[in-house]
C-alpha positions, 0 to 999 in steps of 0.5 A: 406819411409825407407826399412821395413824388410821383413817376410816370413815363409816357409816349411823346413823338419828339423829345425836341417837341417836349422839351420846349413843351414841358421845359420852356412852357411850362416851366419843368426843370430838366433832369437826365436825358438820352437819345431817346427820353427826357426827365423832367421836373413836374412840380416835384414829380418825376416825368419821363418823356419817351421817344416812341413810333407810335407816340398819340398825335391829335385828340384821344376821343375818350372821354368822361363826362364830369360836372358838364365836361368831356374830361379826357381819359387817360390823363395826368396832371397835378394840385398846385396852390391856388396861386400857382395854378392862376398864374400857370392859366394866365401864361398857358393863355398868352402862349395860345395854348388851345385848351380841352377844358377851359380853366374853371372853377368845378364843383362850385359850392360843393365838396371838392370845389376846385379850380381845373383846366386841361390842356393837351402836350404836343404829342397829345398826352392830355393833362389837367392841372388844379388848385383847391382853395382848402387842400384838405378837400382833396379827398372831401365826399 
């Protein structure tokens, strides 16, 4: 069966905050729009941004240990190639972009091996973005 995009729609606290984020930043094409949200193009995916009160602002304190790091949960992300995912790191760097986890390999040597950072957007939605070498590991045990 082809891969089906994906929808999510999450809490931001400003739609002006997203779209610089997720538009300018990171390169997300712009979809529909109201007052009150945004869509965006997620690598293919479909992101619905949504202007609420009580959006998250600063860290979420929830985290997960994984291969040595506090991976924060919840969060959502996509696999980009290899080289899209180097070239994204390379730009999130030069913006000043802090991130939670540092872009990394994980898992080296083992099954699932992977390229990953994560990164947190304005509102504090946190979000991981990573690259396999060999996608059919995606899944590998």
């Amino acid at each position: 069966m082809p891969l089906r995009p994906f929808h999510l729609a999450f809490p931001v606290r400003d739609t002006a905050e997203a779209r610089a984020f997720y538009g300018a930043l990171l390169g997300c094409r712009e979809g529909r729009s109201a007052a009150g949200w945004v869509d965006f193009d997620f690598f293919g995916h479909q992101l619905v941004a949504h202007c609420v009160d009580d959006a998250a602002n600063g860290a979420d304190a929830r985290t997960n240990p994984v291969d040595g790091h506090a991976v924060p949960v919840p969060h959502f992300g996509v696999v980009l190639t290899m080289p899209e995912w180097r070239s994204l790191a390379d730009r999130l760097t030069a913006a000043g972009t802090h991130f939670e986890i540092e872009p990394h390999v994980r898992f080296a040597g083992e099954p699932g091996e992977q390229a990953t950072m994560f990164f947190r957007d304005p509102s504090g939605n946190a979000i991981e973005i990573k690259a396999f070498a060999d996608l059919s590991s995606l899944f590998a045990t």
